[in-house]
N, C-alpha and C positions, 0 to 999 in steps of 0.2 A: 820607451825603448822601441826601437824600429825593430816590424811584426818579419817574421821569415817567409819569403813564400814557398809557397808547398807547392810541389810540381805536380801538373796534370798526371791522373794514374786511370786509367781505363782497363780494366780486366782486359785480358790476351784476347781471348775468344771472340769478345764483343766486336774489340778496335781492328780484330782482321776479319769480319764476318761478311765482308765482300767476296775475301777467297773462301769463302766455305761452297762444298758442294752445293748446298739446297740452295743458294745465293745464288750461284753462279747457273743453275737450271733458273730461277725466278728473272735471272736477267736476260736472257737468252731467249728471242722471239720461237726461233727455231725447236725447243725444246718444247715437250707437251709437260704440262703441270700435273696430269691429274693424278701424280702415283705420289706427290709429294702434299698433292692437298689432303689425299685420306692420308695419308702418313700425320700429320702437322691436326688435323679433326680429330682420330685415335688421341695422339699425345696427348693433346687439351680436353679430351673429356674428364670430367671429374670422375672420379672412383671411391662412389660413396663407400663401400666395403672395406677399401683402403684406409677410409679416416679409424680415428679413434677419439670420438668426441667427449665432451666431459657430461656428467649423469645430470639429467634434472631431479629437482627435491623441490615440490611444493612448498612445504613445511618451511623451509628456507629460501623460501623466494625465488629459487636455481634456475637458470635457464641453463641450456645446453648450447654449447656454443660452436655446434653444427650449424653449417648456414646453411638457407633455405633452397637457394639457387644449385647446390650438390642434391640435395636432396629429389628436388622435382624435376633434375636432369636424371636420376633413375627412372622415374615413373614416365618419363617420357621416351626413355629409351626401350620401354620392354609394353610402350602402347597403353598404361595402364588406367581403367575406367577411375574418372575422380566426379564431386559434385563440389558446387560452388553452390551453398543452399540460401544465399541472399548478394547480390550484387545490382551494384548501379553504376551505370556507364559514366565512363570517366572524360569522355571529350571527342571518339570518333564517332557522328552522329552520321555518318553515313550508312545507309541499307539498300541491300541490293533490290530488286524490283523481285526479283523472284520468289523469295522469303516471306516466308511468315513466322512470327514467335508466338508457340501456342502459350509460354508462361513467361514470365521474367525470372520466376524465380526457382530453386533448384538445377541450375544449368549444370549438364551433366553429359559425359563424353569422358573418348578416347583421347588423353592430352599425347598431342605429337608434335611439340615444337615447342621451344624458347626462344623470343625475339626479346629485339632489344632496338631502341631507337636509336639513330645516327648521330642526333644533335642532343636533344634532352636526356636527360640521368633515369629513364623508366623503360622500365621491363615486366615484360607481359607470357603469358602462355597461352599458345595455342590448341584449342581441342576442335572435334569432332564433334559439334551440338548439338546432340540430338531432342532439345528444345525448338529448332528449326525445322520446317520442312519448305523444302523447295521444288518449287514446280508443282505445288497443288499435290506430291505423292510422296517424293522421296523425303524420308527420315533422316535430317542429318546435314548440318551443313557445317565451312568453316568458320570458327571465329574467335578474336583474341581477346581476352583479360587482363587486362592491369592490374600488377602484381608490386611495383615499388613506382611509384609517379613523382617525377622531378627532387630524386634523390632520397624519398622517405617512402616507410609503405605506405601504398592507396587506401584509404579508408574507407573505398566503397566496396572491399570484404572484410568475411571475418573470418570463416575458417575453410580450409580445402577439405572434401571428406574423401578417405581412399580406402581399399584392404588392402592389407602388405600382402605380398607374397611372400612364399617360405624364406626366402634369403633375409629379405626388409624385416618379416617378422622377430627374425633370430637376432638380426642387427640392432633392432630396437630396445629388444629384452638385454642381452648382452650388455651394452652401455644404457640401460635404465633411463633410455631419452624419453617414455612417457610419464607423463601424469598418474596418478589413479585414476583418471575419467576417459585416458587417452589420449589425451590431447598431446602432440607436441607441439614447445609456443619457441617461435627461433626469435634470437634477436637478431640474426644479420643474417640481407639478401646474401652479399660474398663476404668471405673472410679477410678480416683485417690484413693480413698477412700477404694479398694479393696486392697490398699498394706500392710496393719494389718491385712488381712484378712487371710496370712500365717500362724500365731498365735491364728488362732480361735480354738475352738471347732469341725466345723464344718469340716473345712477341715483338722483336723487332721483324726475324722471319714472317709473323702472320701477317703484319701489315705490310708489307713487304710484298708479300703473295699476294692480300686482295689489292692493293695497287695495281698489279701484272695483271691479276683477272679483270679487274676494270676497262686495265688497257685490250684485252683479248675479248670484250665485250660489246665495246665500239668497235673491233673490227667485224666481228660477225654480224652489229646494225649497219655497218656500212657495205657490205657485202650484199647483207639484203636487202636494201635501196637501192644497190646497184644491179639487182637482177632483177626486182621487181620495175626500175626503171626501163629495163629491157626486154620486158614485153614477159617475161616469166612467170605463170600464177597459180598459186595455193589448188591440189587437189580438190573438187567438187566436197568429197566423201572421202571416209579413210582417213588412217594414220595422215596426218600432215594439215590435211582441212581446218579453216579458221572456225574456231568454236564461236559459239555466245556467251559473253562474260553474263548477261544483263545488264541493264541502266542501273542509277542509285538515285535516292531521294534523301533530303534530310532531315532528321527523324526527333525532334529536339529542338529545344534550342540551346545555341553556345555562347559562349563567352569569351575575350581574349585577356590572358593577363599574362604579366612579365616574369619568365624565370629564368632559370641558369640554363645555359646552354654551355658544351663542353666538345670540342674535337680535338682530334692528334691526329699527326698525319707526320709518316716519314719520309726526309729527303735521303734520296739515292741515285746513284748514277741512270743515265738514261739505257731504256730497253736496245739490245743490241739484235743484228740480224733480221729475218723477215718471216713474215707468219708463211703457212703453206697456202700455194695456188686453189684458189677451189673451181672445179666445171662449171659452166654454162649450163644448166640445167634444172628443170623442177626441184629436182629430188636436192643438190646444193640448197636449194631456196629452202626446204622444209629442213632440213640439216641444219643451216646458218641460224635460221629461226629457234630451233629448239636449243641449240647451243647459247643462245643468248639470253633465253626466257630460263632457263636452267642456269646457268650464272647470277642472273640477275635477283631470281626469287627463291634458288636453293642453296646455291652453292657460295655465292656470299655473305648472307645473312648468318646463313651457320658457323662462317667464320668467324663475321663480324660480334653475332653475340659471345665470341670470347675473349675476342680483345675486349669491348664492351664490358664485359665483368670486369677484367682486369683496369678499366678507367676510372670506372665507380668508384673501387678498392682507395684510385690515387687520390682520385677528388673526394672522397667520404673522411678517409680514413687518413688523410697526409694534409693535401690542401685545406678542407676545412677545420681539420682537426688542430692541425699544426701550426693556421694560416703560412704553409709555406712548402716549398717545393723539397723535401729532404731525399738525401740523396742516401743510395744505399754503400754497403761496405766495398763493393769494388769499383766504386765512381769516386774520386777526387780530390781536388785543387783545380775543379772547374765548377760551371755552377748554369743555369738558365740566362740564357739571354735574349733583350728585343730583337727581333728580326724580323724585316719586313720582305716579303719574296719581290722578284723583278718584277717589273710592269702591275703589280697587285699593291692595294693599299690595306690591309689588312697586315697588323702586326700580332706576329705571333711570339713565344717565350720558347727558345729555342736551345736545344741542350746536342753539342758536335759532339761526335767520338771521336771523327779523323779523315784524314783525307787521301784519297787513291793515288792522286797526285796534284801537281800546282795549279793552281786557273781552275781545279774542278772544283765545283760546288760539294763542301764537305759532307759525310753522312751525319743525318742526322735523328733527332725525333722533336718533335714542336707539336706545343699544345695553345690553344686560348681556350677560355672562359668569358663569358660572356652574358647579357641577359637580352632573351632571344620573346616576341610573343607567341602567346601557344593558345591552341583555341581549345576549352574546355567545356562541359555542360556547364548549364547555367543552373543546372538545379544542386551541383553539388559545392 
């Protein structure tokens, strides 16, 4: 029997989300981003308070099927002291020159920060280590942990130690997420449920946005090549003066082996309009500078770890679960397709919503997989 075909169907919201307001500031060179990026950072923070997880039972095996990634995005949000009481480095053997680690083990600090890698499926947190001292005096330096490595957790930890605060505490008694020893044991970094969430709204806007910042990022290095070309240069002293990162050494030895690598990246019409003029002057130069270093190492990252969540979700929990790209309830009678961009040889799996109009290149979202080398210790 000859099959019927089903017509393309694209929820509303999606397939016109070019004219949406937050789109149409993302497009707009002219417009400043920064009230829509806390706006879109807000939105996507998890709201562990919000969940209502399911109880664990020892006795019965139970996990609680709170993920982990909600959980340690509180503790980082309220600065809170955790210990990591045995850890082994998982493959960035680099060390600044300045450091010293007076122990390996017990690593213990203020966690402020969840990252997440660009290419590879791992995600790490950032503390305050006060295991480090730097510069022969001070207590305390930064550095990051691997937390889920090349899509599984690392098993160079075993358990985070924290005190809840009075909210955490009541949250925990409440839905009975510990153990009788304490413990809580999660099975997922994010929750399943985040792997439609490549198809939303929402993260079509985020990557959307860090695209614009990117581009707004190269303009302010190009800015300041062009003043530093012109004879312009860094305060002596003072706000604005070139600090000393330190040198690095390499501290280990690594290894390189093959794993999965994973990007998404959306097409969109090109940025319209023109950034603002900036002065001939020093003070430009320390401006352009910190608006780029501030892009580059705060204010993308912490975008990027939510789409990032939201990837894992698709590649954990769809792609490999599924082996296949499933499509949620307001996407179709279309599906992924090859697509190779202009002048690029790299083929990506590309899924259109629509198009602005004719000859333009449609909106989209496109992902590959891939297996990429990755340099890791050689001792684990």
């Amino acid at each position: 029997m000859p099959t019927t075909k089903q017509h393309k169907f694209v929820a509303r919201k999606l397939a016109e989300i070019l004219n949406s307001t937050d789109m149409q500031k993302i497009l707009d060179r002219e417009h400043d981003i920064g009230e829509l990026t806390t706006k879109l950072l807000a939105y996507n923070s998890p709201d562990l308070f919000g969940r209502k997880p399911s109880p664990a039972d020892m006795e019965e095996a139970q996990i609680t099927d709170l993920d982990l990634s909600t959980f340690l995005f509180a503790l980082s949000e309220r600065n809170a002291v955790i210990n990591i009481p045995t850890y082994e480095r998982s493959g960035n053997m680099r060390t600044n020159t300045r450091d010293r680690v007076i122990s390996k083990d017990n690593r213990h600090g203020k966690i402020n920060k969840l990252v997440a890698h660009k290419d590879f499926l791992n995600f790490s947190l950032g503390m305050t280590d006060y295991n480090v001292i730097r510069d022969g005096e001070k207590v305390g330096a930064p550095r990051t942990f691997t937390v889920v490595k090349h899509g599984e957790w690392y098993d160079g930890w075993k358990r985070i130690e924290f005190s809840p605060d009075k909210n955490e505490k009541e949250f925990i008694e409440k839905f009975q997420l510990a153990y009788p020893n304490g413990s809580i044991v999660f099975k997922n970094f994010v929750m399943p449920e985040k792997r439609f969430s490549v198809y939303s709204l929402n993260y079509f806007l985020l990557k959307s946005l860090i695209k614009r910042l990117k581009s707004d990022q190269k303009y302010y290095n190009d800015a300041k090549a062009d003043l530093l070309e012109k004879g312009f240069k860094y305060p002596v002293s003072g706000e604005g003066a070139k600090q000393d990162w330190g040198g690095s050494f390499t501290d280990g030895k690594v290894k390189s082996v093959k794993t999965d690598a994973l990007n998404f990246e959306v097409d969109i019409p090109d940025f319209e309009g023109e950034y603002p003029a900036y002065s001939e002057n020093q003070i430009s130069l320390v401006e352009v500078t910190k608006k780029a270093r501030d892009i580059q190492y705060k204010v993308i990252p912490a975008l990027a770890y939510h789409t990032r969540c939201i990837e894992y979700a698709f590649y954990k929990h769809n792609l490999k679960h599924f082996n296949e790209e499933r499509l949620p309830s307001w996407i179709s009678g279309t599906s992924f397709e090859e697509f190779t961009p202009e002048g690029k040889r790299t083929t990506w799996n590309r899924l259109i919503y629509g198009q602005r109009k004719p000859g333009e290149l449609g909106f989209a979202i496109r992902y590959r997989l891939y297996e990429k080398s990755a340099r890791v210790s050689a001792e684990t």
